[in-house]
Structure formats: structure tokens, C-alpha cells
N, CA, C and O atoms as CSV, one atom per row, in Angstrom:
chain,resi,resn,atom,element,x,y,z
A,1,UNK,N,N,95.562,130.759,-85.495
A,1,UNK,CA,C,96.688,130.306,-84.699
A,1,UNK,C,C,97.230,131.483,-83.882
A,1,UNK,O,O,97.141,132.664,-84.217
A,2,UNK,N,N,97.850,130.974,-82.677
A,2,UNK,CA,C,98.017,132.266,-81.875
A,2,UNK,C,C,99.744,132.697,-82.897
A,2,UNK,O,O,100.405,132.252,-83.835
A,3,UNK,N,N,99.760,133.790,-81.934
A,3,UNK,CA,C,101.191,135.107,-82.102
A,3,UNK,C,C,101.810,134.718,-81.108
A,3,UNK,O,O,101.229,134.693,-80.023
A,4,UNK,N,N,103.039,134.347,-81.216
A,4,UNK,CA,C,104.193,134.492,-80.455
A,4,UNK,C,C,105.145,135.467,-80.677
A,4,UNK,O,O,105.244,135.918,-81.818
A,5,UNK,N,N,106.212,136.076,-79.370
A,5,UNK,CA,C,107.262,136.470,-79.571
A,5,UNK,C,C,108.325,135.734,-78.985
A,5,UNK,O,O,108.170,135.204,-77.885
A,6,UNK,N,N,109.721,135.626,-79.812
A,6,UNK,CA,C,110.711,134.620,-79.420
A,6,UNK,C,C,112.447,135.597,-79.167
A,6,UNK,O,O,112.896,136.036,-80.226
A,7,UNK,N,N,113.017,135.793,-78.326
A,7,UNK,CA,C,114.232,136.027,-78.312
A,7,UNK,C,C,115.868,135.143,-78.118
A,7,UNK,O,O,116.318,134.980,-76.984
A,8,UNK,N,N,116.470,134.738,-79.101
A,8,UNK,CA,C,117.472,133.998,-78.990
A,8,UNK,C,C,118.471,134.445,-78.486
A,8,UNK,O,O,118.999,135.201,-79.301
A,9,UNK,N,N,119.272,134.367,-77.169
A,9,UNK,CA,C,120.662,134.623,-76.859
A,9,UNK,C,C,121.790,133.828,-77.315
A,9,UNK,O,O,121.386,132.709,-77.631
A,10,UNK,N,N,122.935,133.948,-77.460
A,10,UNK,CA,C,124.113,133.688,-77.852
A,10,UNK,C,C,124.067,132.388,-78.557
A,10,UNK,O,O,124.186,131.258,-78.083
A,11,UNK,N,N,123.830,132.845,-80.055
A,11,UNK,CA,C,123.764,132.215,-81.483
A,11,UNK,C,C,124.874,131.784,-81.884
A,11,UNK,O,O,125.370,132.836,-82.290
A,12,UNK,N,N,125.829,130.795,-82.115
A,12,UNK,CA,C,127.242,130.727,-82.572
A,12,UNK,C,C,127.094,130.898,-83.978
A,12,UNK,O,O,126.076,130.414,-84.471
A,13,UNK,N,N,127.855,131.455,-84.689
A,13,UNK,CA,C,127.938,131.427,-85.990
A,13,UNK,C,C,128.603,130.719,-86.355
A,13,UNK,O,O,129.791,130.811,-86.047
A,14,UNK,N,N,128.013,129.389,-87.417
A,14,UNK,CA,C,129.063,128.546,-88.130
A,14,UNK,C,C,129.431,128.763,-89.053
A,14,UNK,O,O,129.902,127.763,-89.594
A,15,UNK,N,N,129.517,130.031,-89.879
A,15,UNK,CA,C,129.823,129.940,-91.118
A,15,UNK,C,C,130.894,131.152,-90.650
A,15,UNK,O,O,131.710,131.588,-91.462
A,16,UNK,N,N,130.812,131.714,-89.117
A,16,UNK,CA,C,132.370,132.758,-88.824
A,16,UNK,C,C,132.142,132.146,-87.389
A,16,UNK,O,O,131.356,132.520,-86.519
A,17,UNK,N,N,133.346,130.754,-87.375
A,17,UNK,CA,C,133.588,130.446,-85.853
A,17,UNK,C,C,134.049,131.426,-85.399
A,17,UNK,O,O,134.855,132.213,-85.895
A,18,UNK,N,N,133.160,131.422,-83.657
A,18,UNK,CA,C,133.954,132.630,-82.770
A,18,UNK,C,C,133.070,133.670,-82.655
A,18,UNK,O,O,133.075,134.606,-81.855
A,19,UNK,N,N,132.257,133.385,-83.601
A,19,UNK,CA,C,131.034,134.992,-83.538
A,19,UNK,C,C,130.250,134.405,-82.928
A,19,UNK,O,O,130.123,133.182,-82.991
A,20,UNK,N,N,129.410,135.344,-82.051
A,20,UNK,CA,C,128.069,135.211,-81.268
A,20,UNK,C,C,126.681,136.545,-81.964
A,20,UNK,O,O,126.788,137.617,-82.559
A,21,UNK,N,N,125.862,135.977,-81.626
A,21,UNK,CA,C,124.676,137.220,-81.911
A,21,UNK,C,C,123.306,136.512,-80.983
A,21,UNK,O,O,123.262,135.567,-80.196
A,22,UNK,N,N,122.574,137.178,-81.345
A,22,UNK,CA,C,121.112,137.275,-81.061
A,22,UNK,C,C,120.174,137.653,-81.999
A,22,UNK,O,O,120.465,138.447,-82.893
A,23,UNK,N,N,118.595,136.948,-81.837
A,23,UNK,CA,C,117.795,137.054,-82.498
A,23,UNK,C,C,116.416,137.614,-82.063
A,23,UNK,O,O,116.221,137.098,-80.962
A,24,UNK,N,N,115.553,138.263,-82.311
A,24,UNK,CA,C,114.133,138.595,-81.576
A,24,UNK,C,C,113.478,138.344,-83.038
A,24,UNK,O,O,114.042,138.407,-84.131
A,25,UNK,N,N,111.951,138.004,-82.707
A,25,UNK,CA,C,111.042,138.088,-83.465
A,25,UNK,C,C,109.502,137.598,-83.612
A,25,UNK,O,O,109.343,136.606,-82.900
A,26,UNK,N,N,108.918,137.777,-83.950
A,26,UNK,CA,C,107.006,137.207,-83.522
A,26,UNK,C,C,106.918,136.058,-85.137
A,26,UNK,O,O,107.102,136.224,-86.343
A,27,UNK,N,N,106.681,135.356,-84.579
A,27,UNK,CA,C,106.000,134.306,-85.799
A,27,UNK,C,C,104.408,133.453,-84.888
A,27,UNK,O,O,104.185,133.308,-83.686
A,28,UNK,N,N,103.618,133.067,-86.066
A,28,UNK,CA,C,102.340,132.631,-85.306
A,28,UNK,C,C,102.942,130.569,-85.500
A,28,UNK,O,O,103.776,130.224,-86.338
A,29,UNK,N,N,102.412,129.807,-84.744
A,29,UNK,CA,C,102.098,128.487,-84.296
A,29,UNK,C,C,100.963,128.216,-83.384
A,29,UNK,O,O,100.212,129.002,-82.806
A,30,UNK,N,N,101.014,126.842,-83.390
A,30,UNK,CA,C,99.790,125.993,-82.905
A,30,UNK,C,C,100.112,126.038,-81.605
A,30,UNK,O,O,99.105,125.743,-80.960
A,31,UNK,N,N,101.489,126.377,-80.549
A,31,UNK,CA,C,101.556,125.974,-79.716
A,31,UNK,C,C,103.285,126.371,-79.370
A,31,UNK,O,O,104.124,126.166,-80.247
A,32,UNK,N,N,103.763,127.062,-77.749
A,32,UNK,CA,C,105.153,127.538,-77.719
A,32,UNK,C,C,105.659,126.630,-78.028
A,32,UNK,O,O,106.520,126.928,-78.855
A,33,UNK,N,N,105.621,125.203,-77.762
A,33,UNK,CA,C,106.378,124.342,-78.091
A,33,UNK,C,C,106.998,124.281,-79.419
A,33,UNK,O,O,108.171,124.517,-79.706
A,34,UNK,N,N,105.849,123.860,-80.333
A,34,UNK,CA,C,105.812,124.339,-81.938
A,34,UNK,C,C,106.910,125.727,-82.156
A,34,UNK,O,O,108.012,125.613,-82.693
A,35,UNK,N,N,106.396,126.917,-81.666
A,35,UNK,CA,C,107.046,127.866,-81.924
A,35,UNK,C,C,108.427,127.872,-81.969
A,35,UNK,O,O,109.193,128.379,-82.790
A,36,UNK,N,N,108.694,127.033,-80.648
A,36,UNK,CA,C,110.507,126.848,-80.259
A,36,UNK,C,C,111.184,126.094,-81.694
A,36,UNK,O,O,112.111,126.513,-82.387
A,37,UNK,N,N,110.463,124.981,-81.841
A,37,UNK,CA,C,111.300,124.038,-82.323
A,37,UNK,C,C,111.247,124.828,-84.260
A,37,UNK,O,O,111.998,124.398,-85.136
A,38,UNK,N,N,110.179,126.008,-84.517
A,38,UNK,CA,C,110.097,126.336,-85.674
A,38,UNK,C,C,111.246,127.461,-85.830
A,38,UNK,O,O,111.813,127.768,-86.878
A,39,UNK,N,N,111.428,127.933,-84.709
A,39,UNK,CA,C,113.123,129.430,-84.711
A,39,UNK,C,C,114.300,128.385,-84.475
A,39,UNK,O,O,115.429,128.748,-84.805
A,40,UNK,N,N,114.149,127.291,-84.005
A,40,UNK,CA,C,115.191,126.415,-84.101
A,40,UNK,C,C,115.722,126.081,-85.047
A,40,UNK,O,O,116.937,125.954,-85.197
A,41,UNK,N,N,114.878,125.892,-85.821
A,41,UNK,CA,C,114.992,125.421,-87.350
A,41,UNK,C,C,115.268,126.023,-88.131
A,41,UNK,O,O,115.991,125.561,-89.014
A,42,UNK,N,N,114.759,127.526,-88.179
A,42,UNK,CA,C,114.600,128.587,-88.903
A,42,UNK,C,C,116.414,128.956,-88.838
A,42,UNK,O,O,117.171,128.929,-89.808
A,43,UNK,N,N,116.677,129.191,-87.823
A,43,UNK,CA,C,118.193,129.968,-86.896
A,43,UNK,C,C,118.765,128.628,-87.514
A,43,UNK,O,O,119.242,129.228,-88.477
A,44,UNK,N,N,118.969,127.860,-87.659
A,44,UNK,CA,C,119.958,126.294,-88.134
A,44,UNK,C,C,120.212,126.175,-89.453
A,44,UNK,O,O,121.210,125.579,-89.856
A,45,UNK,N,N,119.013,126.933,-90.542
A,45,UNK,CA,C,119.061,127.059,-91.792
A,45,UNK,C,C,119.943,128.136,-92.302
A,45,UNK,O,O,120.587,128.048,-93.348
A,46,UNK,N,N,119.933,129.249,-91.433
A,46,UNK,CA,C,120.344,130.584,-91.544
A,46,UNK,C,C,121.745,130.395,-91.082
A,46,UNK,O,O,122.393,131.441,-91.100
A,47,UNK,N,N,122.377,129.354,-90.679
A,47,UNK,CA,C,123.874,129.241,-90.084
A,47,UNK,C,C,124.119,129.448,-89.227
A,47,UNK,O,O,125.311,129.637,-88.984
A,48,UNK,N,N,122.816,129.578,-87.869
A,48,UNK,CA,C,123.329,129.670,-86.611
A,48,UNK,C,C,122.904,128.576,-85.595
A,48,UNK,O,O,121.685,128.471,-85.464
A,49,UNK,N,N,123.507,127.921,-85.011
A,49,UNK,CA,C,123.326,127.201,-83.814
A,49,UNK,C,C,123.020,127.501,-82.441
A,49,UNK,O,O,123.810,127.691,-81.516
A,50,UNK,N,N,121.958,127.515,-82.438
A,50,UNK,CA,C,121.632,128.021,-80.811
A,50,UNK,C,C,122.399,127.472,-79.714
A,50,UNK,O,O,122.487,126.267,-79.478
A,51,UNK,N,N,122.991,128.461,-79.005
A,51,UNK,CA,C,123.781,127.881,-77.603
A,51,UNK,C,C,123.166,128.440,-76.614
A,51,UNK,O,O,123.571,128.228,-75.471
A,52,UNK,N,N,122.330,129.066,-76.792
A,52,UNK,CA,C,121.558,129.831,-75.211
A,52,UNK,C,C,120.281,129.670,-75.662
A,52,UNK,O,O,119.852,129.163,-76.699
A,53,UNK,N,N,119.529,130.370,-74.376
A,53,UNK,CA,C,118.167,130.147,-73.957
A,53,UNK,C,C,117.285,131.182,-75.478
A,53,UNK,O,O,117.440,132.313,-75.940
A,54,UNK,N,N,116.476,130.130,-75.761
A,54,UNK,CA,C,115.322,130.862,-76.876
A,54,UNK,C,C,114.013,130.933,-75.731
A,54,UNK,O,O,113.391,129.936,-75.366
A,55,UNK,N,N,113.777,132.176,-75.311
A,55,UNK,CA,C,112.130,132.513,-74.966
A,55,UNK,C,C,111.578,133.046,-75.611
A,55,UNK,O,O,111.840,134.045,-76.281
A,56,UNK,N,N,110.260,132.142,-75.455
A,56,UNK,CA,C,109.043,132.138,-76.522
A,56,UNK,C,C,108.213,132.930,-75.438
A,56,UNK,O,O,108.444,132.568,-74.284
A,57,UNK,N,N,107.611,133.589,-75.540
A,57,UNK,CA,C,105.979,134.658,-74.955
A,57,UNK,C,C,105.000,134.895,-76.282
A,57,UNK,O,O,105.147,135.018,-77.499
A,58,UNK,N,N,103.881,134.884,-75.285
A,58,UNK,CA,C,102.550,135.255,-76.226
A,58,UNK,C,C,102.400,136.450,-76.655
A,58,UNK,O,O,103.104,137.332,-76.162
A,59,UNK,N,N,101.619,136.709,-77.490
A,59,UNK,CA,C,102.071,138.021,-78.151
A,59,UNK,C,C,100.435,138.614,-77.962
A,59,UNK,O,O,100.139,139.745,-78.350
């Protein structure tokens, strides 16, 4: 399966309304699509809600 790299901008934090962050990181999938919707998921478990743009690139 290929390598992706993914960077998340302005993450809200729900567990401290009012905070923002960001995320970078490479995970492998079948496909960017796949990739998106797997840091989506990943970042939603972890207590953050994506409010900005996640780009996915090949690695």
C-alpha cells in the first residue's frame, strides 16, 4: 500500500473549547481518499474536530 503524508490546520479542541492546533504525519492507505477519511477519524477519536483543510501528499 502506498505512503502518504497528511497536514491538519486549525483542529478545535473539544475537550478545551477555544483551543486550536495542528497535526502532520505519514500513515500508509489504499488510496488519498482512504487516507483523508482515516486522520479524520483518527483526529475525532483523539478529541479534535477538524475545521480546516487536511492535505494529503504522496510520500
Amino acid at each position: 500500500m502506498p505512503k502518504f503524508s497528511f497536514t491538519a490546520e486549525n483542529l478545535a479542541d473539544t475537550l478545551t473549547p477555544g483551543q486550536t492546533t495542528s497535526a502532520r504525519g505519514t500513515l500508509t492507505a489504499s488510496s488519498p481518499q482512504a487516507a483523508k477519511k482515516t486522520v479524520e477519524r483518527s483526529l475525532r477519536s483523539r478529541g479534535y474536530e477538524p475545521t480546516g483543510d487536511i492535505t494529503i501528499t504522496p510520500k
